[in-house]
N, C-alpha and C positions, 0 to 999 in steps of 0.2 A: 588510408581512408580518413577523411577529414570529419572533424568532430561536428558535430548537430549545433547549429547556431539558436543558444535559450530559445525559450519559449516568453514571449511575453504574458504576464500573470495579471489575470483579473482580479478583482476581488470576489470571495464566494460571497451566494445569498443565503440568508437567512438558512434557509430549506437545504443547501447546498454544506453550510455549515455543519446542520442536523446530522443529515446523511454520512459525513465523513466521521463525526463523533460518533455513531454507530457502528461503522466499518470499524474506526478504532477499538473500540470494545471489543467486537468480532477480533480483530486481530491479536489483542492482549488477552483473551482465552483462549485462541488458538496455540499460542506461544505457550501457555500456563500450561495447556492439557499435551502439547509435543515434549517437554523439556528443552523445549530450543534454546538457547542460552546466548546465542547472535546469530544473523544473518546478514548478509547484504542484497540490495536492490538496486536498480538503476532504470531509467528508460533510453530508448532510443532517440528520442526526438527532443532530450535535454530539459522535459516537461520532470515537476517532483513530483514523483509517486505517491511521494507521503500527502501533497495536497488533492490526491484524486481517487473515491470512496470506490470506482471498483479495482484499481489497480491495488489498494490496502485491504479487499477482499479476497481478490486473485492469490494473495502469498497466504491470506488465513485459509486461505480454501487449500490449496499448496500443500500447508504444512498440517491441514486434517484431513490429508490424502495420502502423505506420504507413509511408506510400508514401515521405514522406521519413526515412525513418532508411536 
């Protein structure tokens, strides 16, 4: 299988920005109240997760669902 050729990266707006600083948060108490201690991430389509507020939701949501946190 041949690997996902990048994603080309906009730049976020303002609003876009906001939203992802949120998620972060979201996500570094998720991490806080699981004891997760590392994880890994990746997408399919070569796009970073880490610049996109629901995919950094998706793993806080994730790890305050999962049966061991």
């Amino acid at each position: 299988m041949a690997a996902a050729a990048p994603v080309e990266r906009k730049p976020l707006t303002p609003e876009q920005l906001g939203e992802l600083q949120e998620a972060w948060a979201e996500l570094r108490q998720a991490i806080k109240e699981s004891g997760v201690t590392s994880f890994r991430a990746c997408t399919r389509d070569g796009s970073l997760w880490e610049e996109n507020a629901n995919s950094v939701r998706f793993i806080a949501r994730t790890l305050r669902d999962s049966p061991e946190a």
